[in-house]
N, C-alpha and C positions, 0 to 999 in steps of 0.2 A: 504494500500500500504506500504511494506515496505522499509525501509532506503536505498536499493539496488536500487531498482525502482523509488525514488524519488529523488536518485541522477543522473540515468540513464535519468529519464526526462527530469532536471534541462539540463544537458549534452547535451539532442536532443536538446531541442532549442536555447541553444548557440552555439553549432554548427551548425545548420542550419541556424540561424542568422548572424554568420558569414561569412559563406558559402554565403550567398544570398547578404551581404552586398561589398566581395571581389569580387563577379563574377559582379555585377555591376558594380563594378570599372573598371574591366578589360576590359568588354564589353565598358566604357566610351572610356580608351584608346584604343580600338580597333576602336574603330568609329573615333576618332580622327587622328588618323593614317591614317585611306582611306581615308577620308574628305579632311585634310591639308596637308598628306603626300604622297596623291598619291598612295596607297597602301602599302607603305611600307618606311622604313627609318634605320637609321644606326647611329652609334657614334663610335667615336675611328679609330687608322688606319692608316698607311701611307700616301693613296689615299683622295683624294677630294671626298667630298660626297657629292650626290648632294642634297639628304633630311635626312635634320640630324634628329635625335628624340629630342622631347622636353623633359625638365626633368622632365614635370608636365607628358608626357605620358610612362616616363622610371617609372615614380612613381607609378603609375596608375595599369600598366601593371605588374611590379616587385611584388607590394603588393596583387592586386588580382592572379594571380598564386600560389604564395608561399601563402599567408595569407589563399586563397581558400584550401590548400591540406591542410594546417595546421588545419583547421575549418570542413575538413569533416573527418579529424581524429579525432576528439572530437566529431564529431556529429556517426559516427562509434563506439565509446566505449558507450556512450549512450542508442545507439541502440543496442549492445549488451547485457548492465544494463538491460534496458528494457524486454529481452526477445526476442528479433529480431534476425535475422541471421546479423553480424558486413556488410555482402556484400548486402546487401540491401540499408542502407548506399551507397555503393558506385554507386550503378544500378540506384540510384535515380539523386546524383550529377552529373553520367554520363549523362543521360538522358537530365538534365537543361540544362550542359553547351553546348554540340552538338548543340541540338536544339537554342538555342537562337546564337550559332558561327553560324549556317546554316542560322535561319531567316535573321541574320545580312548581311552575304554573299549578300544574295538572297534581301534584301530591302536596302543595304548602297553600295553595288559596283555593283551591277549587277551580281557577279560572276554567277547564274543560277546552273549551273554542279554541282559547290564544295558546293555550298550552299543545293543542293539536296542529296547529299553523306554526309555532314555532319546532314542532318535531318535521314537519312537512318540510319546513326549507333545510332544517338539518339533513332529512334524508335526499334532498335533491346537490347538497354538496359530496355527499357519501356516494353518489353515483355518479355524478361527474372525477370521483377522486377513485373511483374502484374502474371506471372505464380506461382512465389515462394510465394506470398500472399496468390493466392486463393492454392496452394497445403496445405500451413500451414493451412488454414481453413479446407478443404476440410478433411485433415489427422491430427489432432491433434496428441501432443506426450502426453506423459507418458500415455499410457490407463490403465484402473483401472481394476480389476477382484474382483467379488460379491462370498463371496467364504461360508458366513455366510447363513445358511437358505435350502443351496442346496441338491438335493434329488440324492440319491447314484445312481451311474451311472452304475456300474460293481457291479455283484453280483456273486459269487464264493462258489457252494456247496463245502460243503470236508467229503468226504465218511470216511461210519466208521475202525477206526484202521489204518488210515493212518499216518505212521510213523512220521511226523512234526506236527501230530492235539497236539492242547493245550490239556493238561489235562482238564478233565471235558466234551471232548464232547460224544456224543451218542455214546452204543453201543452194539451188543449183537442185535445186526437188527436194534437199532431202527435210526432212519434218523438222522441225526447228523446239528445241529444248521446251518443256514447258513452266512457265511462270508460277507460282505460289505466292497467295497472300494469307497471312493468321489474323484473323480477327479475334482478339479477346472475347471470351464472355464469360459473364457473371455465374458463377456457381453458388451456392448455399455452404454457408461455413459456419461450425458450432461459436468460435470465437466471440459474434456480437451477440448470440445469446445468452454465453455465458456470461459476458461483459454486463449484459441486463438486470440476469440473476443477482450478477456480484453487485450492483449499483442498487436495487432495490432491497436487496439482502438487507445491507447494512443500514440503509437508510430506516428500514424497519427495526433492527434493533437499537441502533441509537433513539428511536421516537421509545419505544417500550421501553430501554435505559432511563430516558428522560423522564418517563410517566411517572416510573418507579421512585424514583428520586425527589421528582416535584412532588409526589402524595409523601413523603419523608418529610418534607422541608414545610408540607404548608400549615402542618400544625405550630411551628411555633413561629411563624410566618402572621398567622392568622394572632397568634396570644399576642405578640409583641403588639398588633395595630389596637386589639384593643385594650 
């Protein structure tokens, strides 16, 4: 693995780490919020408010957003290091966060509706991100051509006395040497899919590294904010 890939690594799973560790928080403060606040809350203002935000959940909430985009921007160059498309990256974060705003909906307020339309867009990035996988397996890039070895494809008499014949060919009747040309062609080589394999491989384990690591880090992630 070279130095490009092994920092591209390093990169997935700190940015998925992150990612995973900020979207906890955020999901903390969002539970806190239905829970304590009724669905919703506010600070600042002229008017009387009637459920203010906590600052353990302006903390919560502010850090996982910003902290989250910040963290699948690192996990996004990574995955480019890697060999990955940079938007696969994002097809994947989108994916998480929908889905677990929708479970949330649908098991901490009731909402039903919103929490079914946020699983919805979650599953329509899950399927744009499971299509672009299997097409990268499916089509590998750089295909190779076997160009050593190959048996002349076109063969081209040239009659005698013909004005561009090289010096030296036949003539005087007798049949005059015949021309060869090889044209390349593309053959099917295991190489770019194994290159595939290897490129999505690891891309999947560093995301799974990452995960693991951000569910470690977001408990006390989450205690320090509030």
């Amino acid at each position: 693995m070279t130095a490009r890939r092994i920092t591209g690594f390093l990169l997935a799973i700190a940015g998925a780490a992150g990612f995973t560790a900020c979207l906890k928080a955020m999901l903390a403060g969002f539970r806190d919020v239905i829970k304590v606040d009724g669905g919703y809350c506010a600070s600042g203002g002229p008017y009387v408010i009637a459920h203010q935000c906590s600052n353990a959940d302006i903390r919560l909430l502010l850090i996982g957003i910003f902290g989250g985009l910040l963290a699948v921007a690192v996990y996004a160059i990574g995955t480019a290091m890697l060999g990955k498309p940079a938007s696969s990256a994002g097809l994947l974060a989108w994916t998480a966060l929908f889905g677990l705003l929708g479970w949330n909906f649908i098991a901490t307020h009731g909402s039903v509706i919103t929490g079914v339309v946020f699983l919805v867009m979650a599953l329509g990035g899950f399927v744009v991100l499971l299509s672009s996988v299997t097409s990268d397996l499916r089509n590998p890039r750089r295909p190779s051509s076997a160009v050593a070895g190959m048996q002349p494809l076109v063969r081209a008499a040239v009659p005698p006395g013909f004005p561009n014949a090289s010096p030296g060919l036949g003539t005087g009747g007798q049949q005059s040497p015949v021309a060869t040309m090889t044209v390349p062609t593309t053959v099917p080589s295991p190489a770019p899919r194994a290159s595939a394999l290897a490129r999505t491989g690891a891309w999947l384990f560093a995301t799974v590294a990452g995960l693991g690591l951000g569910l470690a880090l977001s408990a006390a992630l989450i205690t320090a904010l509030r």
